[in-house]
mmCIF file of the N, C-alpha and C atoms, coordinates in Angstrom:
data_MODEL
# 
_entry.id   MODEL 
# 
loop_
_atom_site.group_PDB 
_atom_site.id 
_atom_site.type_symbol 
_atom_site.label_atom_id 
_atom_site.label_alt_id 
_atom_site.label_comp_id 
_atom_site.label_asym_id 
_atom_site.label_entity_id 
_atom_site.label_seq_id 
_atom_site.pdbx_PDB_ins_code 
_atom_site.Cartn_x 
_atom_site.Cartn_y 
_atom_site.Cartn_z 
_atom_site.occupancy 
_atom_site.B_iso_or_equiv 
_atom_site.pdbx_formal_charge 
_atom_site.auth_seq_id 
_atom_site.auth_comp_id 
_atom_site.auth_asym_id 
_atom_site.auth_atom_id 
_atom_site.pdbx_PDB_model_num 
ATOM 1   N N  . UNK A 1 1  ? 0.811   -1.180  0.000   1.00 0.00 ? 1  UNK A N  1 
ATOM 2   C CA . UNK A 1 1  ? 0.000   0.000   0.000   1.00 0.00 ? 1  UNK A CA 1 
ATOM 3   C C  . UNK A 1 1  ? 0.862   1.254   0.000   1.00 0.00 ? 1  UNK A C  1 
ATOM 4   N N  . UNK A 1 2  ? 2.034   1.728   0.685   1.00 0.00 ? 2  UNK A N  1 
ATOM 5   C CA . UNK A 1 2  ? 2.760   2.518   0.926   1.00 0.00 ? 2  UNK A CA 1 
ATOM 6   C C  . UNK A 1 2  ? 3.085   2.957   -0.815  1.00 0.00 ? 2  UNK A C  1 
ATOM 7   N N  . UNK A 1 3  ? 3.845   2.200   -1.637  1.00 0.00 ? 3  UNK A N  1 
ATOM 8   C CA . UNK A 1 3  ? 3.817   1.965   -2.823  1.00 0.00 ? 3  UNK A CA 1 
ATOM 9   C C  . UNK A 1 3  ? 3.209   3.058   -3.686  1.00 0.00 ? 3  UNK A C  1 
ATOM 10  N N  . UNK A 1 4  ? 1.666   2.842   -3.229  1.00 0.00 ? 4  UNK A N  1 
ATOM 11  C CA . UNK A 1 4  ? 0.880   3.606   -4.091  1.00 0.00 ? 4  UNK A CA 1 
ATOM 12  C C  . UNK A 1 4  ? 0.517   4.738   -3.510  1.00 0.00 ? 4  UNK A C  1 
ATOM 13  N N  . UNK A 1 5  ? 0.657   4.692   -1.929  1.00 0.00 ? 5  UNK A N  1 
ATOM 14  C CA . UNK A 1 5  ? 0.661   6.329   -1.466  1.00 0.00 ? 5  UNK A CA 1 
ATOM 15  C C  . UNK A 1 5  ? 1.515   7.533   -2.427  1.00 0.00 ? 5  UNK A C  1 
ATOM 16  N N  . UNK A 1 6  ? 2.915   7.060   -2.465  1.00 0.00 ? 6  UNK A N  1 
ATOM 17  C CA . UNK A 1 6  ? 3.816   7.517   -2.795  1.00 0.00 ? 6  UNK A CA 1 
ATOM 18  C C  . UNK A 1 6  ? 3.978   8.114   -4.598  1.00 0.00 ? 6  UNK A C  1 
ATOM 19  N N  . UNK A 1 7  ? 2.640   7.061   -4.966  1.00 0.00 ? 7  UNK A N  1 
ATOM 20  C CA . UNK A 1 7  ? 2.921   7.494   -6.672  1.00 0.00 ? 7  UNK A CA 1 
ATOM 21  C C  . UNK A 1 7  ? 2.237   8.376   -6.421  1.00 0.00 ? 7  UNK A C  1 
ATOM 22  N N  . UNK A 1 8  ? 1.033   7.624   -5.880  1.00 0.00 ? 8  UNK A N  1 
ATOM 23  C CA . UNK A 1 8  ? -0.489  8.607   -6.361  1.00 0.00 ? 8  UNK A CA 1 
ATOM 24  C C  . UNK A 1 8  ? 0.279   10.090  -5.378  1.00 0.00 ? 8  UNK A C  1 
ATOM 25  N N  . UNK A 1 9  ? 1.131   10.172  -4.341  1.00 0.00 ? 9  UNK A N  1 
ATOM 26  C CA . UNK A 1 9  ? 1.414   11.480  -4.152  1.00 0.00 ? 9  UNK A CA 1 
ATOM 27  C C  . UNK A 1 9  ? 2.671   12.487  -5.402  1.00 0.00 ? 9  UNK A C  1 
ATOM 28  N N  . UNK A 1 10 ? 3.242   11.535  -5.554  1.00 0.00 ? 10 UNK A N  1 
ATOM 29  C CA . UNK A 1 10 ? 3.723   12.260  -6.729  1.00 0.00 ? 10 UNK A CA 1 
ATOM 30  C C  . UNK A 1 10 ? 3.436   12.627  -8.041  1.00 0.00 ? 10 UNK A C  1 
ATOM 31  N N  . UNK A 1 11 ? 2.155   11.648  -8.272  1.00 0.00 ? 11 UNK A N  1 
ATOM 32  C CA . UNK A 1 11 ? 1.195   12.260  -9.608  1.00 0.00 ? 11 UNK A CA 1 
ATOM 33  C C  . UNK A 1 11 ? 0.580   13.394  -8.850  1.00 0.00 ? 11 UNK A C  1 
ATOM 34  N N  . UNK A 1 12 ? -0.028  13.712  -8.041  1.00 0.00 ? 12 UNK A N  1 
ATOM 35  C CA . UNK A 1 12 ? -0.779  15.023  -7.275  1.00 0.00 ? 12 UNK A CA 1 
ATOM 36  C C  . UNK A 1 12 ? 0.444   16.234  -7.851  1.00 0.00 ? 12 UNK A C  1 
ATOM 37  N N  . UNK A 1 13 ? 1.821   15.663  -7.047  1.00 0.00 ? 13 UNK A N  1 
ATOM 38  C CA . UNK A 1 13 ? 2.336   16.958  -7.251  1.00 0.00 ? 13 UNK A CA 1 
ATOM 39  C C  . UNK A 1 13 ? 2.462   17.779  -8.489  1.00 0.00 ? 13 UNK A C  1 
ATOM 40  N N  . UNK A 1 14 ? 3.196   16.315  -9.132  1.00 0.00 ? 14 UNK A N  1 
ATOM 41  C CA . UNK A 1 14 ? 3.161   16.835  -10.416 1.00 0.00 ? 14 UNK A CA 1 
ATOM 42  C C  . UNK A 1 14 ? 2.242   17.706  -11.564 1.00 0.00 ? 14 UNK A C  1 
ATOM 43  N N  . UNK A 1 15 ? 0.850   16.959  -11.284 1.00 0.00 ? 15 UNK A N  1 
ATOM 44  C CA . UNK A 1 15 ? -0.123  17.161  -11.713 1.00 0.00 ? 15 UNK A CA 1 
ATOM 45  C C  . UNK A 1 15 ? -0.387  18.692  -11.553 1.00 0.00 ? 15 UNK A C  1 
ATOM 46  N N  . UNK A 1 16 ? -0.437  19.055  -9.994  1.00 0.00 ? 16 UNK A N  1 
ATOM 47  C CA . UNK A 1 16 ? -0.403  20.912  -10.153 1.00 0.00 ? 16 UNK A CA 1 
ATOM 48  C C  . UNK A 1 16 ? 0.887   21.363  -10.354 1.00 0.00 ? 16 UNK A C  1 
ATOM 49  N N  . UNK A 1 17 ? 1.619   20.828  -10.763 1.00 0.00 ? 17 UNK A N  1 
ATOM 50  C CA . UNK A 1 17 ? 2.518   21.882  -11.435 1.00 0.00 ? 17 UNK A CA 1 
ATOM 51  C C  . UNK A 1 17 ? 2.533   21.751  -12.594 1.00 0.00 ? 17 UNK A C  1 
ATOM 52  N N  . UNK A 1 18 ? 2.456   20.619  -13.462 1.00 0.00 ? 18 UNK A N  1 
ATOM 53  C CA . UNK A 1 18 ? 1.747   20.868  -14.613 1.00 0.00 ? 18 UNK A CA 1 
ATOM 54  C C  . UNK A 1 18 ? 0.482   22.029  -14.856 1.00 0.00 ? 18 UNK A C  1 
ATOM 55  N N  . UNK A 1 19 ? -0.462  22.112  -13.993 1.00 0.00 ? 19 UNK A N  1 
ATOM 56  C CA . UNK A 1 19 ? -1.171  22.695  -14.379 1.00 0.00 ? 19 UNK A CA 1 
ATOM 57  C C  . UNK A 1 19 ? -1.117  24.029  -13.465 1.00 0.00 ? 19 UNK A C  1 
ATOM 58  N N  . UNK A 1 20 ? -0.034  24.656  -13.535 1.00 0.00 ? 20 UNK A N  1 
ATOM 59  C CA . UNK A 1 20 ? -0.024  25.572  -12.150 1.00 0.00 ? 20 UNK A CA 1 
ATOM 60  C C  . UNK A 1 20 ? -0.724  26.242  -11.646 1.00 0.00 ? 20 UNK A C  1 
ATOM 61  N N  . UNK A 1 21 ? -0.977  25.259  -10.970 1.00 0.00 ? 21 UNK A N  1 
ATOM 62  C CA . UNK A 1 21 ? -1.635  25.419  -9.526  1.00 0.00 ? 21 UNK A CA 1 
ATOM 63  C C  . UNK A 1 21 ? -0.962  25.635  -8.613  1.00 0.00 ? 21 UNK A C  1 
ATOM 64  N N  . UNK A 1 22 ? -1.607  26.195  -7.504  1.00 0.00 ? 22 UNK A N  1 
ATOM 65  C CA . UNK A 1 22 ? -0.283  26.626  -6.453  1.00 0.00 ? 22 UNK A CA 1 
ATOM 66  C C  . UNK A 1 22 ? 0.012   25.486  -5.677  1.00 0.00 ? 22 UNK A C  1 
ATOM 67  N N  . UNK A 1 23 ? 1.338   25.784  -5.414  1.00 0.00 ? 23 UNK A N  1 
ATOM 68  C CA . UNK A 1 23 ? 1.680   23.682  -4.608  1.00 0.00 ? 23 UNK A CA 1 
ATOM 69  C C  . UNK A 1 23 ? 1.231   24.007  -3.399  1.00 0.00 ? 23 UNK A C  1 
ATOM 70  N N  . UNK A 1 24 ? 1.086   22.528  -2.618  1.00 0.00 ? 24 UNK A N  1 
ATOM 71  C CA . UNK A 1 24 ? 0.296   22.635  -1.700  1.00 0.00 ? 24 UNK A CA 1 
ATOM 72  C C  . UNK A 1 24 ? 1.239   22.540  -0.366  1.00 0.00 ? 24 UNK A C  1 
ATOM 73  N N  . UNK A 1 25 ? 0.731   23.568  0.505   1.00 0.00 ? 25 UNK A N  1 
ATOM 74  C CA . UNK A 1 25 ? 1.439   23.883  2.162   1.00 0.00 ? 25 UNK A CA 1 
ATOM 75  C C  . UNK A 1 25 ? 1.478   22.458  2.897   1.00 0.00 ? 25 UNK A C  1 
ATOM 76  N N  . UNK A 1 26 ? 2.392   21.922  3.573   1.00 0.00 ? 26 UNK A N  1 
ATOM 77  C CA . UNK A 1 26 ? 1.774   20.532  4.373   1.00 0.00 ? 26 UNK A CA 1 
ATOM 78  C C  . UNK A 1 26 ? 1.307   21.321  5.660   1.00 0.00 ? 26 UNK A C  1 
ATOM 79  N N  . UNK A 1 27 ? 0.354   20.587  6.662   1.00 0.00 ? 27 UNK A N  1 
ATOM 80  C CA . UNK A 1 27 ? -0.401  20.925  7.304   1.00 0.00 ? 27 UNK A CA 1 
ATOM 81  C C  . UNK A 1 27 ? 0.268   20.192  8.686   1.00 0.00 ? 27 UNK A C  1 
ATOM 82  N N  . UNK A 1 28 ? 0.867   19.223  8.393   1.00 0.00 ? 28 UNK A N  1 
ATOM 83  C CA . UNK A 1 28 ? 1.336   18.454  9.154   1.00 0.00 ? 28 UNK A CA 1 
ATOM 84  C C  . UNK A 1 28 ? 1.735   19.476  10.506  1.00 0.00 ? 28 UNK A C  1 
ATOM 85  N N  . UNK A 1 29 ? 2.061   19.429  11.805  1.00 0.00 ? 29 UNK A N  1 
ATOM 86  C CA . UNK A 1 29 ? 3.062   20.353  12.641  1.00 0.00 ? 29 UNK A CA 1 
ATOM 87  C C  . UNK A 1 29 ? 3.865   19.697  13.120  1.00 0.00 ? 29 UNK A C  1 
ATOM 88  N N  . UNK A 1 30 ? 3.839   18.275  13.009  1.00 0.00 ? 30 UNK A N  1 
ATOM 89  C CA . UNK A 1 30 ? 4.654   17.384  13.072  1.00 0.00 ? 30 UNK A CA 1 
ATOM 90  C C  . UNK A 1 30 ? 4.880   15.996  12.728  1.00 0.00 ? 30 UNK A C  1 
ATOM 91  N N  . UNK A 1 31 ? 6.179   15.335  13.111  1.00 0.00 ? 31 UNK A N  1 
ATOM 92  C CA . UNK A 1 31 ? 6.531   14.081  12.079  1.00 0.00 ? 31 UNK A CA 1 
ATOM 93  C C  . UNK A 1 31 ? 5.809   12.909  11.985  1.00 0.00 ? 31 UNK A C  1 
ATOM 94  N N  . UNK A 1 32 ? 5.507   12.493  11.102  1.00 0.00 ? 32 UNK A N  1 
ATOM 95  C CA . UNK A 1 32 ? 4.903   10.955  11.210  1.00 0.00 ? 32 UNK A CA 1 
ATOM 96  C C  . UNK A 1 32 ? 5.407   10.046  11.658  1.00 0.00 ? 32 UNK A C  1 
ATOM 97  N N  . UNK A 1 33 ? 6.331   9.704   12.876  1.00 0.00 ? 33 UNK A N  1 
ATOM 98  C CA . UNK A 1 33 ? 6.406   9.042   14.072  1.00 0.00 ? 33 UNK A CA 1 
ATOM 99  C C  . UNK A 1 33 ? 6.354   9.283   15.102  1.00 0.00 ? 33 UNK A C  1 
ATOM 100 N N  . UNK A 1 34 ? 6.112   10.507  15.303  1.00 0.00 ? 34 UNK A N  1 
ATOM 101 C CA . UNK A 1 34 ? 5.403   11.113  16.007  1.00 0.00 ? 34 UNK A CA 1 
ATOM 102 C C  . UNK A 1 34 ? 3.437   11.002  16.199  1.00 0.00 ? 34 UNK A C  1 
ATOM 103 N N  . UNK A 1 35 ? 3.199   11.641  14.963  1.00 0.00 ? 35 UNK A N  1 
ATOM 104 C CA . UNK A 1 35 ? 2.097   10.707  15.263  1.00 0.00 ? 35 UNK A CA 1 
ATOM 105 C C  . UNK A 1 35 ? 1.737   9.562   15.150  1.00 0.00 ? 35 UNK A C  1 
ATOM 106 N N  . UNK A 1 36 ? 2.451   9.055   14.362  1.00 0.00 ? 36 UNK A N  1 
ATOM 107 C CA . UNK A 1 36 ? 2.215   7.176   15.116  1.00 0.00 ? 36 UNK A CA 1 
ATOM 108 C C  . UNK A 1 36 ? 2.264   6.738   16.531  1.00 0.00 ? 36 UNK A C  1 
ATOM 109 N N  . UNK A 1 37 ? 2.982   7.718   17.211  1.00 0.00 ? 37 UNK A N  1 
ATOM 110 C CA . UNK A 1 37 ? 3.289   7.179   18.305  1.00 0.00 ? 37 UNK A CA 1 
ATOM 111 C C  . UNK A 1 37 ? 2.241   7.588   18.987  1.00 0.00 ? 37 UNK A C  1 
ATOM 112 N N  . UNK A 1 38 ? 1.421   8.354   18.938  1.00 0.00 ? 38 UNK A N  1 
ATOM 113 C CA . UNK A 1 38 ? 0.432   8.705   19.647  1.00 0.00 ? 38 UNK A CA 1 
ATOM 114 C C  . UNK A 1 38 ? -1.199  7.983   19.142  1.00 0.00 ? 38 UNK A C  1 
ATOM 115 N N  . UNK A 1 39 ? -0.950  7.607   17.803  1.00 0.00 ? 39 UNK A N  1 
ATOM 116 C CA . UNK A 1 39 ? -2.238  7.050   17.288  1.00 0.00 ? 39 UNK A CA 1 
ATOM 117 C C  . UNK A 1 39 ? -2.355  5.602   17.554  1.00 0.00 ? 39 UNK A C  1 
ATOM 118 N N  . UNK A 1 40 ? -0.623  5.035   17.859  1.00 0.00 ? 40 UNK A N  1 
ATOM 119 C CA . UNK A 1 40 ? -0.982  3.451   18.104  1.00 0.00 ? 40 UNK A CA 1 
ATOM 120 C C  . UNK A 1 40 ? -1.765  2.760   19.253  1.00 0.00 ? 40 UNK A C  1 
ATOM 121 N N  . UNK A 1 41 ? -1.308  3.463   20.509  1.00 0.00 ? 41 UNK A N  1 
ATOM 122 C CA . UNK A 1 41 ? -2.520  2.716   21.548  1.00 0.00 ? 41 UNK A CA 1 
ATOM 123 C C  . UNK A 1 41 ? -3.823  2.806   21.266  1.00 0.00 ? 41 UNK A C  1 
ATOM 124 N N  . UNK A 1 42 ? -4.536  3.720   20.478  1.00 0.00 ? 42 UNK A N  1 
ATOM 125 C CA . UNK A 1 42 ? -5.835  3.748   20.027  1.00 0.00 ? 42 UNK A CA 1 
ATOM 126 C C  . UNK A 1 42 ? -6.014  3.083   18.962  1.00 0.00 ? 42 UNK A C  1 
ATOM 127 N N  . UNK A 1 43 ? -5.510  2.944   18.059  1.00 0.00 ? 43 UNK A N  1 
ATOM 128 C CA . UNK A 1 43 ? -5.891  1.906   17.524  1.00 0.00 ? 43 UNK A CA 1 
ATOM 129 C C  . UNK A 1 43 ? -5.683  0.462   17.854  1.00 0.00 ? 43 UNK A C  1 
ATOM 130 N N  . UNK A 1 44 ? -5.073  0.384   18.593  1.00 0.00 ? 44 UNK A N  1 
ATOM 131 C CA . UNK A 1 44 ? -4.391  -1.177  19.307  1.00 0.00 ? 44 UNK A CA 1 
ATOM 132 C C  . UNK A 1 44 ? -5.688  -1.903  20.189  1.00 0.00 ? 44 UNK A C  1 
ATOM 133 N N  . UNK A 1 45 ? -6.355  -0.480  20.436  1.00 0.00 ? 45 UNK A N  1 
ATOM 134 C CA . UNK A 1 45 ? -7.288  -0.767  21.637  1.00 0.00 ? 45 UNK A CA 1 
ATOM 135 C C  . UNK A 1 45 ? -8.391  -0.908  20.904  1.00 0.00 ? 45 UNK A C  1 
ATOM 136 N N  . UNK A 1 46 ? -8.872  -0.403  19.582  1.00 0.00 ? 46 UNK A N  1 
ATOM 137 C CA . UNK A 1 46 ? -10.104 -0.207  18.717  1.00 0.00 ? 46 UNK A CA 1 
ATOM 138 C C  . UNK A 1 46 ? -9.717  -2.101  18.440  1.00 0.00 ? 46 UNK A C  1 
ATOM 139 N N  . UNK A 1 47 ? -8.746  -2.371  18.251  1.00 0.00 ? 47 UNK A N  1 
ATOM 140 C CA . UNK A 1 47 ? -8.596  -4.060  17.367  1.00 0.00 ? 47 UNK A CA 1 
ATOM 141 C C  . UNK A 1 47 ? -9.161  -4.845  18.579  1.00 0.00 ? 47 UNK A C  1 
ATOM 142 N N  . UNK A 1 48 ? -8.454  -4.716  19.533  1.00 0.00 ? 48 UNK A N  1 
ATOM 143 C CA . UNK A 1 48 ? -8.103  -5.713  20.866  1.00 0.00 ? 48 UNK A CA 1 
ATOM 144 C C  . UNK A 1 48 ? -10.303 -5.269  21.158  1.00 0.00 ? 48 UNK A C  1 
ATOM 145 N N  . UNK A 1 49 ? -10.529 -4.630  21.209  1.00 0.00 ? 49 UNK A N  1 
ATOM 146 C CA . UNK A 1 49 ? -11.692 -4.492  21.478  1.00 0.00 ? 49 UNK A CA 1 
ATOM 147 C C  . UNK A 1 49 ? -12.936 -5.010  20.994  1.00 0.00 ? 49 UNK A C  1 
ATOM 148 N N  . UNK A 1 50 ? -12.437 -5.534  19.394  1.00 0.00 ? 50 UNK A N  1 
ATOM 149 C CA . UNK A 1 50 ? -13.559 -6.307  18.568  1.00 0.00 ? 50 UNK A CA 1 
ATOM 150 C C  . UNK A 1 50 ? -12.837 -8.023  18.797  1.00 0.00 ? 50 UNK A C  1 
ATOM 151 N N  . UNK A 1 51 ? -12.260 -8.322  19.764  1.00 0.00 ? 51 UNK A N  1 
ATOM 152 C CA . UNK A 1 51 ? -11.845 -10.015 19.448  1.00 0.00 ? 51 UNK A CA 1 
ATOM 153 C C  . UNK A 1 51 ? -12.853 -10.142 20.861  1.00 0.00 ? 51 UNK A C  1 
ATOM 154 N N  . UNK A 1 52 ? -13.534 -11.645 20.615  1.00 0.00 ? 52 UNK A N  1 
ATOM 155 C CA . UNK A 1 52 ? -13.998 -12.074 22.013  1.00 0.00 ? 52 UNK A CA 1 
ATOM 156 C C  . UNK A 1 52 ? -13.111 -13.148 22.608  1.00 0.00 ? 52 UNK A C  1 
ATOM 157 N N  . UNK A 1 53 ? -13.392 -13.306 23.765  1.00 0.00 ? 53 UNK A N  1 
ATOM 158 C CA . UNK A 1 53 ? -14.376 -12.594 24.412  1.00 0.00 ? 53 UNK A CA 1 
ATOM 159 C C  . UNK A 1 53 ? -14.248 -11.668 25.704  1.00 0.00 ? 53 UNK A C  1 
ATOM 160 N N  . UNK A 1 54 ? -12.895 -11.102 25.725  1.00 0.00 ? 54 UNK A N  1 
ATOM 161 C CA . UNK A 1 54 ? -12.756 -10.102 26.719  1.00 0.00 ? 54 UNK A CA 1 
ATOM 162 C C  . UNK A 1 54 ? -12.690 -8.760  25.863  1.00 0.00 ? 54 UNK A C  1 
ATOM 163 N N  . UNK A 1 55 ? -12.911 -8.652  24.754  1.00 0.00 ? 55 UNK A N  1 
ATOM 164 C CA . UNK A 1 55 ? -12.776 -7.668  24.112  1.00 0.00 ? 55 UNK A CA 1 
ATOM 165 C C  . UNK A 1 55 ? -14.467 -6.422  24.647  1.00 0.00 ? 55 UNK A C  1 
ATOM 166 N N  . UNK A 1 56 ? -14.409 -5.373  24.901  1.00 0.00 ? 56 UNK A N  1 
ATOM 167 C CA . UNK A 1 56 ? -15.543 -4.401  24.906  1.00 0.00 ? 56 UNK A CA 1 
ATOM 168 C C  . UNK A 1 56 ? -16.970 -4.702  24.139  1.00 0.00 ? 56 UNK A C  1 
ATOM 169 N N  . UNK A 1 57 ? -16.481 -5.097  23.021  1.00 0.00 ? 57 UNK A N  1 
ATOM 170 C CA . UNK A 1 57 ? -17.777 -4.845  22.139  1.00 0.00 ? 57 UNK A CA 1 
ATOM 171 C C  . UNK A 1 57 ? -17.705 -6.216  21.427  1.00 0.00 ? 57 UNK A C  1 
ATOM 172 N N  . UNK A 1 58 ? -17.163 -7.270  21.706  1.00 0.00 ? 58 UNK A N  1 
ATOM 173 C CA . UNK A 1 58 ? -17.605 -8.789  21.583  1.00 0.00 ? 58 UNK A CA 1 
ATOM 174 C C  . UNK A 1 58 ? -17.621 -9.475  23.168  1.00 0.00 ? 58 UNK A C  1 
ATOM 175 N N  . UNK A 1 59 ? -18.457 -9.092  24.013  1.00 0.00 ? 59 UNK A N  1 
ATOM 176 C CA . UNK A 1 59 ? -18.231 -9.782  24.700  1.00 0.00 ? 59 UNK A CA 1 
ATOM 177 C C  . UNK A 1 59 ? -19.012 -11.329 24.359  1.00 0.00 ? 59 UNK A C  1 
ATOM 178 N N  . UNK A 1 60 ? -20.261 -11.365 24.383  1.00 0.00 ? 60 UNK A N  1 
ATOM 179 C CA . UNK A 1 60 ? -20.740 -12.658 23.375  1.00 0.00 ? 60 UNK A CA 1 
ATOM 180 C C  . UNK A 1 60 ? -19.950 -13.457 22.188  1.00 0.00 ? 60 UNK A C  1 
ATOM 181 N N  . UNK A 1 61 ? -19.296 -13.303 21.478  1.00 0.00 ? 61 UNK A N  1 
ATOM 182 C CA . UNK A 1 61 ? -18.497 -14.228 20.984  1.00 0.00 ? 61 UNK A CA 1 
ATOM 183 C C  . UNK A 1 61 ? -17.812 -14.943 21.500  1.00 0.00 ? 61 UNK A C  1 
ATOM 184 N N  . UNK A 1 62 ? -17.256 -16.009 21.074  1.00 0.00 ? 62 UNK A N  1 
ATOM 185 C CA . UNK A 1 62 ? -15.825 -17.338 21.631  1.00 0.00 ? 62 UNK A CA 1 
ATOM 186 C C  . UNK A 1 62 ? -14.576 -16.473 21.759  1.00 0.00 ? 62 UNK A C  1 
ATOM 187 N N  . UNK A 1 63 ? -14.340 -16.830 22.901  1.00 0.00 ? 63 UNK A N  1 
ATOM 188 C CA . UNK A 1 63 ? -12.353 -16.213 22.845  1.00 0.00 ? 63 UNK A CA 1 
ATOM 189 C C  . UNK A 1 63 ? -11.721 -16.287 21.745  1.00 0.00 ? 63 UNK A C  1 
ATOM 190 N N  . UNK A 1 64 ? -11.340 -15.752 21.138  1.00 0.00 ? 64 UNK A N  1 
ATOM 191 C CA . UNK A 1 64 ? -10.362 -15.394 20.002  1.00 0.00 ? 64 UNK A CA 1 
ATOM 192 C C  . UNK A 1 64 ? -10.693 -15.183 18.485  1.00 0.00 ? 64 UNK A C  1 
ATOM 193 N N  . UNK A 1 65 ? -12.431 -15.178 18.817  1.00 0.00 ? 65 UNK A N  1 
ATOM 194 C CA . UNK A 1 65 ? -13.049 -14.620 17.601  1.00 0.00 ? 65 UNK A CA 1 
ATOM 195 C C  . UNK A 1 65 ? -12.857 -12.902 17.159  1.00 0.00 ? 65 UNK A C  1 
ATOM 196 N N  . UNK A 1 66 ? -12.810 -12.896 16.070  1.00 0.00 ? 66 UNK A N  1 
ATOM 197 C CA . UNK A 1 66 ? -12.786 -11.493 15.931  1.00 0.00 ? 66 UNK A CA 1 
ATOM 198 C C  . UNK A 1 66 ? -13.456 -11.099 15.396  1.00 0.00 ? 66 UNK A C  1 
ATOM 199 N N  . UNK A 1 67 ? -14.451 -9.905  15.543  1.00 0.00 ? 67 UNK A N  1 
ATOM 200 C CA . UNK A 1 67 ? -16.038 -9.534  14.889  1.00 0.00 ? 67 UNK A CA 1 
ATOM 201 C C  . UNK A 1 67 ? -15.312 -8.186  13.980  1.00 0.00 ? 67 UNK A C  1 
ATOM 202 N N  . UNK A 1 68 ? -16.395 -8.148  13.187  1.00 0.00 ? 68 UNK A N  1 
ATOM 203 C CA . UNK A 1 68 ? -15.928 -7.082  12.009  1.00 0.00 ? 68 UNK A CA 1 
ATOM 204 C C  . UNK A 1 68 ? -16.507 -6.008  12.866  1.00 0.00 ? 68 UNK A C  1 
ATOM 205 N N  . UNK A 1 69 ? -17.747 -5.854  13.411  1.00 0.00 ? 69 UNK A N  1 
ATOM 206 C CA . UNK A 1 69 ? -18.330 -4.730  14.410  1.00 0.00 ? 69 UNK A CA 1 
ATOM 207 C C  . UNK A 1 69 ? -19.197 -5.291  15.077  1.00 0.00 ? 69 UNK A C  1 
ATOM 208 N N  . UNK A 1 70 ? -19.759 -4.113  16.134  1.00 0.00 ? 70 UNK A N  1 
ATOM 209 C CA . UNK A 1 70 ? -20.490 -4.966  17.440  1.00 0.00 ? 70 UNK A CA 1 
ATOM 210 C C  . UNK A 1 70 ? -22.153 -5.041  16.612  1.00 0.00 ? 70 UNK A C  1 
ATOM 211 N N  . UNK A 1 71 ? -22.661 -4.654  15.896  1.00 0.00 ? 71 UNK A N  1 
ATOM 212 C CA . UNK A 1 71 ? -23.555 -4.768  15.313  1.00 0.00 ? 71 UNK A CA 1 
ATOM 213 C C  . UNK A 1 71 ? -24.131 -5.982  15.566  1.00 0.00 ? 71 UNK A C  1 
ATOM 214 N N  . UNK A 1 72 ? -25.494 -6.056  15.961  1.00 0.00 ? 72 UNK A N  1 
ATOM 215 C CA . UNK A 1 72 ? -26.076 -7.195  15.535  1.00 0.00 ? 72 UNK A CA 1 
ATOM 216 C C  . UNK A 1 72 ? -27.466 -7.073  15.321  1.00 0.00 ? 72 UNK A C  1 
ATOM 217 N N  . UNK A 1 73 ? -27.829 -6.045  14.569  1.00 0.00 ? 73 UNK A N  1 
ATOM 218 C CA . UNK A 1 73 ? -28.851 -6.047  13.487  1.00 0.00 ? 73 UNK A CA 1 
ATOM 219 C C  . UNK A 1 73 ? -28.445 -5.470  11.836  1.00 0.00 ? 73 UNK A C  1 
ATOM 220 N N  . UNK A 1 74 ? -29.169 -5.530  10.868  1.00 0.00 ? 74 UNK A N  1 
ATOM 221 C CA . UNK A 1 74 ? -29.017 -4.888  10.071  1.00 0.00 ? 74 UNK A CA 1 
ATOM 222 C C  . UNK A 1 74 ? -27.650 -4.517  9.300   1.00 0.00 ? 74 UNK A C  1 
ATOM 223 N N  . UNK A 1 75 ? -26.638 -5.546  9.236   1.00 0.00 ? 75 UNK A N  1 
ATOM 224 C CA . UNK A 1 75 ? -26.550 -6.767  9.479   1.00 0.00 ? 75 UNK A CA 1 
ATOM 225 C C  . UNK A 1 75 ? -25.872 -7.006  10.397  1.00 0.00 ? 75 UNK A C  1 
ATOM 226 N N  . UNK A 1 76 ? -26.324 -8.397  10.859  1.00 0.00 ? 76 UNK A N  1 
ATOM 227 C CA . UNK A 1 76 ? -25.719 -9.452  12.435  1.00 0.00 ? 76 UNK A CA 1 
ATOM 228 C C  . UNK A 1 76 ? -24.178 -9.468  11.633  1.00 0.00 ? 76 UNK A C  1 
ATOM 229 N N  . UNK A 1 77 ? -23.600 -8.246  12.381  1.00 0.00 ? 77 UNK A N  1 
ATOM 230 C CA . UNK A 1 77 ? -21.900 -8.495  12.280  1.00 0.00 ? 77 UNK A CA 1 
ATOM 231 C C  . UNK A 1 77 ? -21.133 -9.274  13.279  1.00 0.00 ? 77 UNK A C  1 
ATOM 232 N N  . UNK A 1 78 ? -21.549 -9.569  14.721  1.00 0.00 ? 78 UNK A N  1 
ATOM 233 C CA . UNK A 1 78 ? -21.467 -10.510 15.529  1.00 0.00 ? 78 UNK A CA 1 
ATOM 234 C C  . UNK A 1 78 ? -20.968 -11.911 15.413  1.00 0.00 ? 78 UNK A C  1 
ATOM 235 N N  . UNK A 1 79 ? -21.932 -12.388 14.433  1.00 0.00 ? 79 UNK A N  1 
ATOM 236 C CA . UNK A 1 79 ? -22.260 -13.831 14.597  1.00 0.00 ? 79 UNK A CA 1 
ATOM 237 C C  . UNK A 1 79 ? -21.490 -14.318 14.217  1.00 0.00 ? 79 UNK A C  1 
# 
């Protein structure tokens, strides 16, 4: 995946400067291990949270199932 971050970001660039456009400011205020480092326990905890059955939002499933979401209507993502 990284791969194609990287084209499809360098067709962007290119692309407005081909067509000059003004290049674009990064927004970032800081480094991307930086925020990794701050985004990983939350997401660690969003995963660990859909496996049953000590997980938050499977508690009804078998130990070491992992549910796509806690849903269980419309559709039973649970089961």
């Amino acid at each position: 995946m990284a791969p194609r971050f990287w084209t499809t970001l360098c067709a962007l660039t290119f692309g407005s400067t081909v067509l000059a456009a003004p290049q674009l400011a990064p927004r970032a205020t800081e480094s991307l291990d930086t925020w990794l480092a701050s985004e990983v326990p939350f997401a660690k905890e969003g995963i660990l949270d859909n496996i049953g059955s000590d997980g938050a939002y499977a508690k009804s499933s078998k130990s070491g199932i992992v549910i796509a979401s806690p849903s269980t209507s419309n559709p039973d993502c649970e089961s």
